[in-house]
C-alpha positions in Angstrom: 10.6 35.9 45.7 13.4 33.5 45.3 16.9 34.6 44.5 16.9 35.0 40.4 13.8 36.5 40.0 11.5 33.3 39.9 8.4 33.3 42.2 7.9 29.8 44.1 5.7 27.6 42.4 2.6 27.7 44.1 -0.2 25.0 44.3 -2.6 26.1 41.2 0.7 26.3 38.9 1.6 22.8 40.2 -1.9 21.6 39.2 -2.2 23.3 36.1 1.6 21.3 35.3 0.6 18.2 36.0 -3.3 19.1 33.8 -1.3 20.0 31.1 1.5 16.9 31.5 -1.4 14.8 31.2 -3.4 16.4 28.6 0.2 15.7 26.5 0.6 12.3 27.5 -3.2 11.5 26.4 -2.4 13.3 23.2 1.0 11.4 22.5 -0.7 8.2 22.6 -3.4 9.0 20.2 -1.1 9.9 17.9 0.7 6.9 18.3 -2.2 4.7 17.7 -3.2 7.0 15.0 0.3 6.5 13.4 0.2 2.6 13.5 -3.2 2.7 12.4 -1.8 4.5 8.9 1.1 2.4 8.8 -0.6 -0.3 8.7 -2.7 1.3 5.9 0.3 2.2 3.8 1.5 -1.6 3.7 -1.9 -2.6 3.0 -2.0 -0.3 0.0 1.6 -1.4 -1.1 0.1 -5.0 -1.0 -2.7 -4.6 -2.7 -0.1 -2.9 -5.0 1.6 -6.0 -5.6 -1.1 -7.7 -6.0 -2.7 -5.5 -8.7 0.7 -5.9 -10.6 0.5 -9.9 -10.3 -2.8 -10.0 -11.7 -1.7 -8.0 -14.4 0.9 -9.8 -15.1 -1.3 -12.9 -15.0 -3.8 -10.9 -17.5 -1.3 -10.1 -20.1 0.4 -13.8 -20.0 -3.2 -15.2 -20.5 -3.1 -12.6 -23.6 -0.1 -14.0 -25.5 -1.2 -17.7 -24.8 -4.4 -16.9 -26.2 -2.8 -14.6 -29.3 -0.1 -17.4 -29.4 -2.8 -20.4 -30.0 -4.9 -18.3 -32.6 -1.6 -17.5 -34.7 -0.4 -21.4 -34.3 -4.1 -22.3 -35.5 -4.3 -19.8 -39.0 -0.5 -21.6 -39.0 -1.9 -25.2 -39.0 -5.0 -24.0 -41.6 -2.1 -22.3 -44.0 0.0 -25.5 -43.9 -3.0 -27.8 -45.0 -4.3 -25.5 -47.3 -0.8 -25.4 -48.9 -0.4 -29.2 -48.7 -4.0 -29.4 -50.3 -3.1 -27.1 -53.0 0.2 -28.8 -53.9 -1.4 -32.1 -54.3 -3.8 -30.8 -57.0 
């Protein structure tokens, strides 16, 4: 033994390190590719997010043209109806 009690590192320790080092390293970059991979999930779903929120938007301003042009059109009929009738 070394002086504080440690035992030399021997050759099997050494190689189950540098297994183990590896092993990490392998690990570390699947989890980094596994990490973009979800990020770039996340902003996909924020963007289709946005895009959902457009279209609805879109949806409801087609609504009030639509509600707009009906009402202006019972307008128009009331107005001739009333002219119609006062010319009687």
């Amino acid at each position: 033994m070394q002086s504080g009690g440690f035992a030399p590192p021997n050759h099997k320790s050494n190689y189950v390190e540098s297994f183990l080092v590896l092993q990490l390293k392998k690990q570390n970059r699947s989890m980094k590719i596994e990490l973009q991979e979800k990020d770039k999930f996340i902003d996909e779903l924020k963007r289709n997010v946005r895009l959902s929120k457009v279209r609805e938007a879109d949806t409801e301003i087609m609504a009030y043209m639509d509600e707009c042009m009906r009402l202006r059109s019972m307008l128009e009929q009331a107005i001739i109806q009333n002219e119609a009738l006062s010319s009687q």
